[in-house]
RORO-950347 format. One record per residue: residue number from 0; residue in one letter; x, y, z of N, C-alpha, C, O in turn. Coordinates in pm, 1 decimal, always signed. Example, Ala and Ser with C-alpha at 12.3 -4.5 7.8 and 13.67 -1.06 7.14 Angstrom:
BEGIN
{0; "A"; {+1319.0; -569.0; +780.0}; {+1230.0; -450.0; +780.0}; {+1320.0; -330.0; +780.0}; {+1423.6; -331.9; +846.5}}
{1; "S"; {+1285.0; -225.0; +708.0}; {+1367.0; -106.0; +714.0}; {+1290.0; +3.0; +787.0}; {+1340.9; +113.8; +803.9}}
//
This chain:
BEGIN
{0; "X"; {+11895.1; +7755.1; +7128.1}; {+11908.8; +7875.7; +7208.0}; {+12058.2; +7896.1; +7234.6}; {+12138.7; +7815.1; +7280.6}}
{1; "X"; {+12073.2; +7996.9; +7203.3}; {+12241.1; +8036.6; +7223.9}; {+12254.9; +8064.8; +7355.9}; {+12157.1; +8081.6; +7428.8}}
{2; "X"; {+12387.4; +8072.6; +7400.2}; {+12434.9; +8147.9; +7561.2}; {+12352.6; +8274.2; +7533.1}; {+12235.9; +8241.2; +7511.8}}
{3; "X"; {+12369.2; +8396.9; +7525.8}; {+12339.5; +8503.4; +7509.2}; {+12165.1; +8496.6; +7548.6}; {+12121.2; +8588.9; +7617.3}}
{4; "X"; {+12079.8; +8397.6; +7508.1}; {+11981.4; +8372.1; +7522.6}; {+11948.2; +8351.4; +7696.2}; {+11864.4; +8415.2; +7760.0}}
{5; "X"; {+12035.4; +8248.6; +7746.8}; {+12024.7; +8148.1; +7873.3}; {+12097.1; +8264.0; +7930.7}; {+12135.3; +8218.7; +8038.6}}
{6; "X"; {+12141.7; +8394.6; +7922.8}; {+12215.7; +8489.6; +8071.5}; {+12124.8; +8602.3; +8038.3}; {+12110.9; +8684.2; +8129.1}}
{7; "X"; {+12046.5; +8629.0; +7905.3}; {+11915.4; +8707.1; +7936.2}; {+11844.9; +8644.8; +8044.6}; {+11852.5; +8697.6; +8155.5}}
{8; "X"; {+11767.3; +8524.6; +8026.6}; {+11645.1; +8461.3; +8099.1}; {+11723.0; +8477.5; +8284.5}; {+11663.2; +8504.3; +8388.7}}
{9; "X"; {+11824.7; +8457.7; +8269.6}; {+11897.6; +8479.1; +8376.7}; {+11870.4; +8579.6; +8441.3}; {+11806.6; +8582.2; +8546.5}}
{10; "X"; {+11913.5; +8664.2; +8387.4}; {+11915.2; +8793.6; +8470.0}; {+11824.2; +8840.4; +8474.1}; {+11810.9; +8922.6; +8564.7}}
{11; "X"; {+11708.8; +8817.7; +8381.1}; {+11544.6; +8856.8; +8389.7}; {+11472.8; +8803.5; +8485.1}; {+11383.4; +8871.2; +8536.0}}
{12; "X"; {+11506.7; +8623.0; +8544.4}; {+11474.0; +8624.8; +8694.3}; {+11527.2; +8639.0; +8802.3}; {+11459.0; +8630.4; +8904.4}}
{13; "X"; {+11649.2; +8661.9; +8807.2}; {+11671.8; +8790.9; +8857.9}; {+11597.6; +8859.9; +8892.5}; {+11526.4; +8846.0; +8991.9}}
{14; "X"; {+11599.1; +8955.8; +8811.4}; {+11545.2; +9115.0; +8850.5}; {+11376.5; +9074.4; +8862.5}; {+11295.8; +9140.6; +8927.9}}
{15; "X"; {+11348.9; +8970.6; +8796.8}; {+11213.5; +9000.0; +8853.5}; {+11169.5; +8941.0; +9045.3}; {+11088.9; +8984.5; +9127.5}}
{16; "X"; {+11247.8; +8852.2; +9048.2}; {+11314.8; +8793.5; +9219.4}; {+11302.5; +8914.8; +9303.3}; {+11214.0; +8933.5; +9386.7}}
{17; "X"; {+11413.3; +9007.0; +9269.5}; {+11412.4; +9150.5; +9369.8}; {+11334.6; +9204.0; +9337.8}; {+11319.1; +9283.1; +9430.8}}
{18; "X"; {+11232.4; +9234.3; +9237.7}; {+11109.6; +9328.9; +9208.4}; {+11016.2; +9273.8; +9275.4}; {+10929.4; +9354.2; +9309.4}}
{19; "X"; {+10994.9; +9137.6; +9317.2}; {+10922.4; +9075.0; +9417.4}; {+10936.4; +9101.9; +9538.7}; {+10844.1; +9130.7; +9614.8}}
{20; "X"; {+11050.0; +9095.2; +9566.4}; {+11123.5; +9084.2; +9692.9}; {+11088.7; +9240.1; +9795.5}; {+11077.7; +9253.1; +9917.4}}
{21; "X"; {+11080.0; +9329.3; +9695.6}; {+11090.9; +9458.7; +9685.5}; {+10956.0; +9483.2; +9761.3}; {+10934.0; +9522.2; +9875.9}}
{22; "X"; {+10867.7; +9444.8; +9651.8}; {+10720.5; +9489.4; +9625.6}; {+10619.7; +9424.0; +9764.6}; {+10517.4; +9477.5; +9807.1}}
{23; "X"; {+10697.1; +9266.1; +9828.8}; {+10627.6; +9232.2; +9943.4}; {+10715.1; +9332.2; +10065.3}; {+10644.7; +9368.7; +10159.5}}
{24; "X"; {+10828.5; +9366.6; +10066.8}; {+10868.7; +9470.7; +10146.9}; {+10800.0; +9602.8; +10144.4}; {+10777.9; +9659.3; +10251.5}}
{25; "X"; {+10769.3; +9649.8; +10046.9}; {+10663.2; +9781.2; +10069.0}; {+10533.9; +9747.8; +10121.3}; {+10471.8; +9824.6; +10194.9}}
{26; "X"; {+10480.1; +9604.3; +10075.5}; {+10314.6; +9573.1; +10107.7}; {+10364.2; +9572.5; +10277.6}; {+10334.5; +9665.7; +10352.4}}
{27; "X"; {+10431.5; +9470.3; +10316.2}; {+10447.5; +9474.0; +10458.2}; {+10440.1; +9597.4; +10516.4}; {+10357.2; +9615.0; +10605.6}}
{28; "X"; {+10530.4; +9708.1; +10472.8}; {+10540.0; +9847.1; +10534.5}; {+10427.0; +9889.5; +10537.1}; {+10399.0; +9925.1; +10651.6}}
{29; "X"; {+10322.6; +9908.2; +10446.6}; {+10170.7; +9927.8; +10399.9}; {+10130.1; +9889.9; +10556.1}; {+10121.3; +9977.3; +10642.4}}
{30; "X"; {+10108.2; +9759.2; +10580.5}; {+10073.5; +9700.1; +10661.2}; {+10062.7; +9768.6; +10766.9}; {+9969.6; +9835.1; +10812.3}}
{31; "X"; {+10195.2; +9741.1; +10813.3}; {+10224.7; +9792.4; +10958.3}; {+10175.6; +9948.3; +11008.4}; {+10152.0; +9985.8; +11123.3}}
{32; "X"; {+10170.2; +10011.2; +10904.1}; {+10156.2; +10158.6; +10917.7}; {+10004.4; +10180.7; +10936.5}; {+9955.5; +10256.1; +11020.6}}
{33; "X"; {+9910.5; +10077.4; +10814.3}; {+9767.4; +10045.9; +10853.0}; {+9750.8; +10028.2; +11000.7}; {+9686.9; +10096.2; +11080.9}}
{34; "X"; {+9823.9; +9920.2; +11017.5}; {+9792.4; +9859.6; +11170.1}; {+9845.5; +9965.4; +11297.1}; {+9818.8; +9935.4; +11413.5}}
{35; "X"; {+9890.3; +10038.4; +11278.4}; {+9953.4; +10145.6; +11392.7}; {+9881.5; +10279.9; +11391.1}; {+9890.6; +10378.9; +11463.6}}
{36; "X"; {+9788.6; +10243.7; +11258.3}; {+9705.5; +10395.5; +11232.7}; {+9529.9; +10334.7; +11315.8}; {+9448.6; +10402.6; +11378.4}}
{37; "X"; {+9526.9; +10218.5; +11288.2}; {+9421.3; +10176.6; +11402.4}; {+9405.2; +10149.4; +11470.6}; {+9289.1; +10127.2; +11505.0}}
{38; "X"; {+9500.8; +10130.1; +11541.4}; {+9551.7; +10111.0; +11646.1}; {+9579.9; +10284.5; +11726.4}; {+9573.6; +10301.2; +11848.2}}
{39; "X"; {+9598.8; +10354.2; +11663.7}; {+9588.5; +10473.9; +11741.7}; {+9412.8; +10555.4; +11747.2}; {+9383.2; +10637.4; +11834.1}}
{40; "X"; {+9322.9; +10513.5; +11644.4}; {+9236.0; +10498.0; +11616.4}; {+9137.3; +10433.7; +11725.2}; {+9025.6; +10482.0; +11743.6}}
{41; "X"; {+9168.8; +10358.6; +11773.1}; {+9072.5; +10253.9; +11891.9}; {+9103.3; +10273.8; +12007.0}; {+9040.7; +10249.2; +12110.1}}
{42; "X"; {+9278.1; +10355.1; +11979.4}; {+9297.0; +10421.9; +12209.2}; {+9240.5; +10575.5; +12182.1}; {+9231.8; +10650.6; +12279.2}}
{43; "X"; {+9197.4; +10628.1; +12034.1}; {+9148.5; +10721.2; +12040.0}; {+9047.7; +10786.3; +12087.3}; {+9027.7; +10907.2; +12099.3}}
{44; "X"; {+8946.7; +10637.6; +12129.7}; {+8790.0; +10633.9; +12140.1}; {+8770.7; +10667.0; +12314.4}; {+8804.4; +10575.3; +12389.3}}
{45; "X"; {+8721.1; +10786.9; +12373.1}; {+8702.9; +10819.8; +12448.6}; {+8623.8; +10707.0; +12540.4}; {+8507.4; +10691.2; +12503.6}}
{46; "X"; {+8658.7; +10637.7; +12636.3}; {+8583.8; +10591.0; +12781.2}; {+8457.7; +10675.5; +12764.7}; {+8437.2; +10796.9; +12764.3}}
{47; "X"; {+8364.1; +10544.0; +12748.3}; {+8211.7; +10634.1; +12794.3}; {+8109.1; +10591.8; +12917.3}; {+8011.4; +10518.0; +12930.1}}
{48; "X"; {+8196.2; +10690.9; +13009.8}; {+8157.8; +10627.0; +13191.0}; {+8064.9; +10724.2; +13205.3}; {+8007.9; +10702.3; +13312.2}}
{49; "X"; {+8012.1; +10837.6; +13143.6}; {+7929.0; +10934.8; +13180.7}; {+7800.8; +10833.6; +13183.8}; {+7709.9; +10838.0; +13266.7}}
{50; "X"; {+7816.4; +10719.3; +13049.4}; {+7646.7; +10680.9; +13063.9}; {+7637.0; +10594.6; +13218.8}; {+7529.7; +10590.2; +13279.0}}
{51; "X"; {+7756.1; +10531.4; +13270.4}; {+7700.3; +10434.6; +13398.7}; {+7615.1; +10536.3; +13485.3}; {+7642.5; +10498.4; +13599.2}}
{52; "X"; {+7546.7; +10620.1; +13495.8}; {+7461.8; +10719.4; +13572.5}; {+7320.8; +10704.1; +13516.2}; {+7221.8; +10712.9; +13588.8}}
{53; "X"; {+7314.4; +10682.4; +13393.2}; {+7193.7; +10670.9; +13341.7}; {+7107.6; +10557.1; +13353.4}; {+7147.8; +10441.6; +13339.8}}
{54; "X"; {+6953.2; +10599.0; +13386.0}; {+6931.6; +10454.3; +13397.0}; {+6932.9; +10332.1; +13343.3}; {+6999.6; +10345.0; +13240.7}}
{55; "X"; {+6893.0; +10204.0; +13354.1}; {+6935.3; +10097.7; +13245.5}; {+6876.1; +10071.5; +13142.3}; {+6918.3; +10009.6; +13044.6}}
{56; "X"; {+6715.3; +10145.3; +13170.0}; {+6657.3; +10096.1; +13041.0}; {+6712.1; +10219.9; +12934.3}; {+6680.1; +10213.4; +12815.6}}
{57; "X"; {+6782.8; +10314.2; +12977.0}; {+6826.9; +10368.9; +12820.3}; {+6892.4; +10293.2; +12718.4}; {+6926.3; +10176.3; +12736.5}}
{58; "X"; {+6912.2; +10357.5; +12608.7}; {+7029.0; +10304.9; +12556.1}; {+6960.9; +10142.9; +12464.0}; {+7021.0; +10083.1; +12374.8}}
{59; "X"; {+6862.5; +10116.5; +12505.5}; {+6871.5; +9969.6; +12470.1}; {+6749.7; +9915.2; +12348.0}; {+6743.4; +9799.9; +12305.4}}
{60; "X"; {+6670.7; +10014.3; +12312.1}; {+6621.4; +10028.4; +12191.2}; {+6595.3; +10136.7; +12085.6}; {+6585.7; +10254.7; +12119.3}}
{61; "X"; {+6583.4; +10096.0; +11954.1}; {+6610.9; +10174.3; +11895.6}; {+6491.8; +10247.7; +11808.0}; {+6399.0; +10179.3; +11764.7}}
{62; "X"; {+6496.7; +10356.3; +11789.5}; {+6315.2; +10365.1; +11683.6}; {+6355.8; +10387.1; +11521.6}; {+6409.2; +10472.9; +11451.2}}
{63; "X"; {+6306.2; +10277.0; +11510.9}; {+6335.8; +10247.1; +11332.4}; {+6234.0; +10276.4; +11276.6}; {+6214.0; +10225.3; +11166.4}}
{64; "X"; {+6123.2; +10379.1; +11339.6}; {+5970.2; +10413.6; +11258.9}; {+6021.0; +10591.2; +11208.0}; {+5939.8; +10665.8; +11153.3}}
{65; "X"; {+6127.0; +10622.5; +11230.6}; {+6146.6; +10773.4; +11240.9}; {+6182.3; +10826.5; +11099.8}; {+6203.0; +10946.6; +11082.4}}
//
C-alpha cells in the first residue's frame, strides 16, 4: 500500500467521524423537539373536575356487548 493509499483511508475516517458526529447531533435535536412537543401535549389535556359532581358509581364500567 502506498502513502497515497494510507491519507485516503485517512481522511475517509475522517469524514465518516463528522458524518457521525453530525447525524447523532440531528437525532438528539429530533429528540428534544419530540420531547417538548409532548410535553406540550400532556399540559394540553384539560383538568377534568366537572366529573367530581358525579356520582361514584359512574364512570367505572364499561359495555363491551354494544
Amino acid at each position: 500500500m502506498d502513502i497515497n493509499g494510507i491519507s485516503n483511508v485517512a481522511t475517509t475516517l475522517a469524514e465518516v467521524g463528522t458524518s457521525q458526529a453530525v447525524s447523532i447531533a440531528m437525532l438528539k435535536k429530533a429528540n428534544d423537539i419530540q420531547t417538548e412537543s409532548a410535553t406540550a401535549l400532556i399540559e394540553a389535556i384539560p383538568d377534568n373536575k366537572a366529573t367530581a359532581n358525579l356520582p361514584s358509581h359512574l364512570g367505572r364500567n364499561v359495555n363491551t356487548t354494544a
